[in-house]
PAZA-228363 format. One line per 2 residues: for each residue x, y, z of N, C-alpha, C, O. Coordinates in nm, 3 decimals, decimal comma. Example, Ala and Ser with C-alpha at 12.3 -4.5 7.8 and 13.67 -1.06 7.14 Angstrom:
PAZA-228363
1,319/-0,569/0,780/1,230/-0,450/0,780/1,320/-0,330/0,780/1,424/-0,332/0,846; 1,285/-0,225/0,708/1,367/-0,106/0,714/1,290/0,003/0,787/1,341/0,114/0,804
This chain:
PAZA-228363
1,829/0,500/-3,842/1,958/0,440/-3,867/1,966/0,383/-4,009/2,068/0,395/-4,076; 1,847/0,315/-4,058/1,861/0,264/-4,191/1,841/0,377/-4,304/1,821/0,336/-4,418
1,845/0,567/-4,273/1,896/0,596/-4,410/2,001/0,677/-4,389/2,014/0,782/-4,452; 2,103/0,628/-4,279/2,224/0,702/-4,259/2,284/0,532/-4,370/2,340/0,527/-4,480
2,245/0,438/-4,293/2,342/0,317/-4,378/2,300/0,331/-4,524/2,390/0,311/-4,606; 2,181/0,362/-4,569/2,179/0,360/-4,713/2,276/0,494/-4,759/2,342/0,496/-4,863
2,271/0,591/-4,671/2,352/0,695/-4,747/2,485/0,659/-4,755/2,543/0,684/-4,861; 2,555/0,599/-4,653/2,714/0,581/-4,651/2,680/0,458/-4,754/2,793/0,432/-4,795
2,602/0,377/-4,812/2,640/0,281/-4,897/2,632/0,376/-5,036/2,710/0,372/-5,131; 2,542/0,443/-5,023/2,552/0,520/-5,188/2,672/0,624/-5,201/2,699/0,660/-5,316
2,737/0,669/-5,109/2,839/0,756/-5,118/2,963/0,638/-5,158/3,041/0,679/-5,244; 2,989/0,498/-5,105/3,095/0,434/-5,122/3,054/0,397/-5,275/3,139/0,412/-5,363
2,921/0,347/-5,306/2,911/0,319/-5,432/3,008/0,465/-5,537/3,113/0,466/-5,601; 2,904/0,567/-5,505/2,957/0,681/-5,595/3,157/0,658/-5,594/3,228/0,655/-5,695
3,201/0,647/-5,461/3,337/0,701/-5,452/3,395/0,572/-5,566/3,478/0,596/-5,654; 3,345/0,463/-5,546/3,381/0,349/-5,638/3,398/0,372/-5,777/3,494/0,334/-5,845
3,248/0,470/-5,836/3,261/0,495/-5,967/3,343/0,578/-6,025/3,385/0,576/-6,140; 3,376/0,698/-5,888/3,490/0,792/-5,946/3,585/0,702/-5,937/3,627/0,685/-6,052
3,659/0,615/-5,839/3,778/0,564/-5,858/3,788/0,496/-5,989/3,895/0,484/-6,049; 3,663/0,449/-6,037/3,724/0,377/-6,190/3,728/0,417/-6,299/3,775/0,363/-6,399
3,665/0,546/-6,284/3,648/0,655/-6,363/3,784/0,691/-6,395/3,852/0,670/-6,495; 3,808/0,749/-6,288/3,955/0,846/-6,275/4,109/0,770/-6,354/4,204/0,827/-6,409
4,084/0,626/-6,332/4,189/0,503/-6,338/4,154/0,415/-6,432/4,133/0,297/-6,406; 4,143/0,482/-6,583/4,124/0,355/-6,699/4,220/0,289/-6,727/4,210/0,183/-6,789
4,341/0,343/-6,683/4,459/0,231/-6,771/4,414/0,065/-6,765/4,325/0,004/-6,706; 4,479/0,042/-6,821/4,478/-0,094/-6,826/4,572/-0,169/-6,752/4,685/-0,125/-6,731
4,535/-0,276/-6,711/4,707/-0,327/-6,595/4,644/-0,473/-6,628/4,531/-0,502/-6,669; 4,779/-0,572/-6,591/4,766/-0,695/-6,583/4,792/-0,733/-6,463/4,896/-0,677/-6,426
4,741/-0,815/-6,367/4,747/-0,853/-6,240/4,823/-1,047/-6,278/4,762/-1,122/-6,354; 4,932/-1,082/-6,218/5,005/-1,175/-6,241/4,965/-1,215/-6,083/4,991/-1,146/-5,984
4,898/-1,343/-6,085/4,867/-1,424/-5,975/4,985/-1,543/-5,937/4,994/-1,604/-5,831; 5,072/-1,558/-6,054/5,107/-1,691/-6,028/5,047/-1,788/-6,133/5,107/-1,817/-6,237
4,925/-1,836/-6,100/4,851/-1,961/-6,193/4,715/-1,828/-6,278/4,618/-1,878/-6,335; 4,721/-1,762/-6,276/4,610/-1,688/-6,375/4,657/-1,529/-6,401/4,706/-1,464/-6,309
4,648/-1,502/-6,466/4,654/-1,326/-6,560/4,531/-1,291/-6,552/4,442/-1,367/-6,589; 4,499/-1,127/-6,487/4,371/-1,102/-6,453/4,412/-0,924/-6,557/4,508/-0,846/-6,549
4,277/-0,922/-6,651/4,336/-0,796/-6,707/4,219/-0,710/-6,668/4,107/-0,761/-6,670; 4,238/-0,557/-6,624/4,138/-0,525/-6,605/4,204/-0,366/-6,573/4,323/-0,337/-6,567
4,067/-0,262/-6,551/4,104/-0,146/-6,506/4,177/-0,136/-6,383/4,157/-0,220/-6,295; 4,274/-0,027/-6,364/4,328/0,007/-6,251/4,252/0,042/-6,144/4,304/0,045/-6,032
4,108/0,075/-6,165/4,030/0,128/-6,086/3,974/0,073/-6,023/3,943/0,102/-5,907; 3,923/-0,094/-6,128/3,866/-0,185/-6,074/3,954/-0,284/-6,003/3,890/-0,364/-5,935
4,109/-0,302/-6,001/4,224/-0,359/-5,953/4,256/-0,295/-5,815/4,336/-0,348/-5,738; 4,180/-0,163/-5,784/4,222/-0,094/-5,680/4,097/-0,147/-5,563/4,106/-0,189/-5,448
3,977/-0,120/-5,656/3,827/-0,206/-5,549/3,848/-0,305/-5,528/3,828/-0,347/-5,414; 3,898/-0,387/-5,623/3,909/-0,527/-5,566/4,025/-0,573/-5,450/4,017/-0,647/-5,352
4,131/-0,500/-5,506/4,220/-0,496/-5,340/4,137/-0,449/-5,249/4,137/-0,543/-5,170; 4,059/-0,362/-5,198/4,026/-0,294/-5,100/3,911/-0,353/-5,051/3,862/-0,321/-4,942
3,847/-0,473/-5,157/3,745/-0,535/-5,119/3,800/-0,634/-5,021/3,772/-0,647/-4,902; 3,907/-0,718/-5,116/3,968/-0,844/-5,065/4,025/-0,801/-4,925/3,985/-0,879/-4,838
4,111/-0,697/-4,875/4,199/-0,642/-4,766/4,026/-0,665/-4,672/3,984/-0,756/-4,600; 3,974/-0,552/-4,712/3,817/-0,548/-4,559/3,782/-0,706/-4,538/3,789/-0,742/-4,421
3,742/-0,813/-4,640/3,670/-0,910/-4,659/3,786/-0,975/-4,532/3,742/-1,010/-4,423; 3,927/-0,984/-4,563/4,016/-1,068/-4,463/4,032/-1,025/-4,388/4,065/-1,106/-4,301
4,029/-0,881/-4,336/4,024/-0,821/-4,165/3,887/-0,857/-4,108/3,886/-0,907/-3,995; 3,795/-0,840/-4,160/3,708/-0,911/-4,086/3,696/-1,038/-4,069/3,647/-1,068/-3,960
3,732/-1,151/-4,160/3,731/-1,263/-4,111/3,780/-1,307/-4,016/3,736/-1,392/-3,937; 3,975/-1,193/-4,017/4,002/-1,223/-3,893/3,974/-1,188/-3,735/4,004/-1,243/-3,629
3,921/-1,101/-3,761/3,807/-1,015/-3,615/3,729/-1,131/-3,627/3,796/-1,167/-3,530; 3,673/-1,200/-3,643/3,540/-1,226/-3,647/3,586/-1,359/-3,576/3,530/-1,394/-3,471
3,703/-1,446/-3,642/3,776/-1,553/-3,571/3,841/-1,546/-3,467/3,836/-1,634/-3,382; 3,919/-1,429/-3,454/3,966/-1,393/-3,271/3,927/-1,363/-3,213/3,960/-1,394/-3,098
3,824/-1,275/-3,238/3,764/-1,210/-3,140/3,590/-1,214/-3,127/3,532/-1,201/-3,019; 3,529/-1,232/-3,240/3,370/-1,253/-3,182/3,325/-1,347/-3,184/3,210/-1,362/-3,143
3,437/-1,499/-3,260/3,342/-1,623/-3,201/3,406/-1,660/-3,072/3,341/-1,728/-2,993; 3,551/-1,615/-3,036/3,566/-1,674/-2,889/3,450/-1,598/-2,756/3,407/-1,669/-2,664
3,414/-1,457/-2,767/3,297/-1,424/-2,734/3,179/-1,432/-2,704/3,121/-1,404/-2,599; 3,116/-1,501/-2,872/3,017/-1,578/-2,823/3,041/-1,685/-2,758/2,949/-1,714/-2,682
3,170/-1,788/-2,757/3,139/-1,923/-2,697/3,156/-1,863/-2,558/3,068/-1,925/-2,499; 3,202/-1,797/-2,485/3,237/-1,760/-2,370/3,075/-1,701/-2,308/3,032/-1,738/-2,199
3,005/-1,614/-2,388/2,851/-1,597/-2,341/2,810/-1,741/-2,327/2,761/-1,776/-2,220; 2,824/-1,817/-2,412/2,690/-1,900/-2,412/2,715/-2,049/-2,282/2,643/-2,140/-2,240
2,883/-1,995/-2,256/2,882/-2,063/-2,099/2,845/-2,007/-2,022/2,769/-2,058/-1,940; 2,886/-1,870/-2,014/2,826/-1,791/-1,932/2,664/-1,770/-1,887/2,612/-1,714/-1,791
2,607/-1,846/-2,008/2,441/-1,826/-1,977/2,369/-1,973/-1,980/2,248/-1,998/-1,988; 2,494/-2,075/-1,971/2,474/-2,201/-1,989/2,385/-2,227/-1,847/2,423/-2,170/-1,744
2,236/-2,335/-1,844/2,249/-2,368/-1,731/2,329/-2,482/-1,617/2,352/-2,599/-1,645; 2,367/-2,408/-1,471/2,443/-2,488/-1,434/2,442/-2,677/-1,453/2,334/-2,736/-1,466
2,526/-2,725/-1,452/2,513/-2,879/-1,487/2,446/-2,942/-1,323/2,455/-2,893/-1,210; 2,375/-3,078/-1,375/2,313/-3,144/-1,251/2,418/-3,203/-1,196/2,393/-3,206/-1,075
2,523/-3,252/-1,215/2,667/-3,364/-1,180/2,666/-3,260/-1,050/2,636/-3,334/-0,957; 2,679/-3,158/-1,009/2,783/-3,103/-0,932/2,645/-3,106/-0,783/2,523/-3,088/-0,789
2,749/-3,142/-0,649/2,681/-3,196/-0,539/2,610/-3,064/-0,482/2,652/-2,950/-0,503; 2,499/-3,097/-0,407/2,432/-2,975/-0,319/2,493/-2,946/-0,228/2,537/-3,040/-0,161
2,526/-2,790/-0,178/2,595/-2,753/-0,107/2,584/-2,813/0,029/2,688/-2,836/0,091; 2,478/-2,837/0,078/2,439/-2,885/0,193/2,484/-3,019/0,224/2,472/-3,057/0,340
2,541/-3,107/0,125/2,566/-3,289/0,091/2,738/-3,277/0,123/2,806/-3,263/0,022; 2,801/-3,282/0,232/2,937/-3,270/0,190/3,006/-3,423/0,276/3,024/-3,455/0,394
3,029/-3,487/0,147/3,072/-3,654/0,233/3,195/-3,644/0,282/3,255/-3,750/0,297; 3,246/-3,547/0,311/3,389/-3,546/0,370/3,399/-3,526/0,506/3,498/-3,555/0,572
3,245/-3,452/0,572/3,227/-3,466/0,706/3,119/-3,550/0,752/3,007/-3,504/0,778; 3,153/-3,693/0,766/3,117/-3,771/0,850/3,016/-3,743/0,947/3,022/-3,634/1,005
2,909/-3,837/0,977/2,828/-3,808/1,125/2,921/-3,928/1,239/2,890/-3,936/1,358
């Protein structure tokens, strides 16, 4: 498994270098409070970085930490508070 992941990382690397390759213009990115000048190519990775970086944060916040907290009740041991089945003070001798 670890040289299928090194290969898909060197193929995204490569596809990266053609994209900035391919896309020298120059562009200015207007934030609001900062001017970012840079290649189109590298304006295009960095969207595509920033877009993955915030879908996963948000997977990761809806859906795999409510997950784990839900395992780790699930594998919690039961609490001592709760009465033995056999103890029931509601029927009287």
């Amino acid at each position: 498994m670890r040289p299928l992941r090194f290969l898909v990382a060197l193929l995204c690397i490569a596809i990266g270098v053609l994209v900035g390759a391919l896309n020298p213009q120059a562009v200015a990115l207007d934030l609001g409070f900062v001017v970012l000048h840079a290649t189109l190519g590298v304006v295009l990775l960095v969207a595509l970085l920033c877009g993955v970086l915030t879908g996963g944060m948000i997977l990761a916040v809806s859906v795999v930490l409510p997950l784990r907290q839900r395992l780790r009740r699930a594998q919690a041991p039961p609490s001592s508070t709760a009465a033995p089945p056999d103890a029931d003070p509601g029927h009287g001798v």
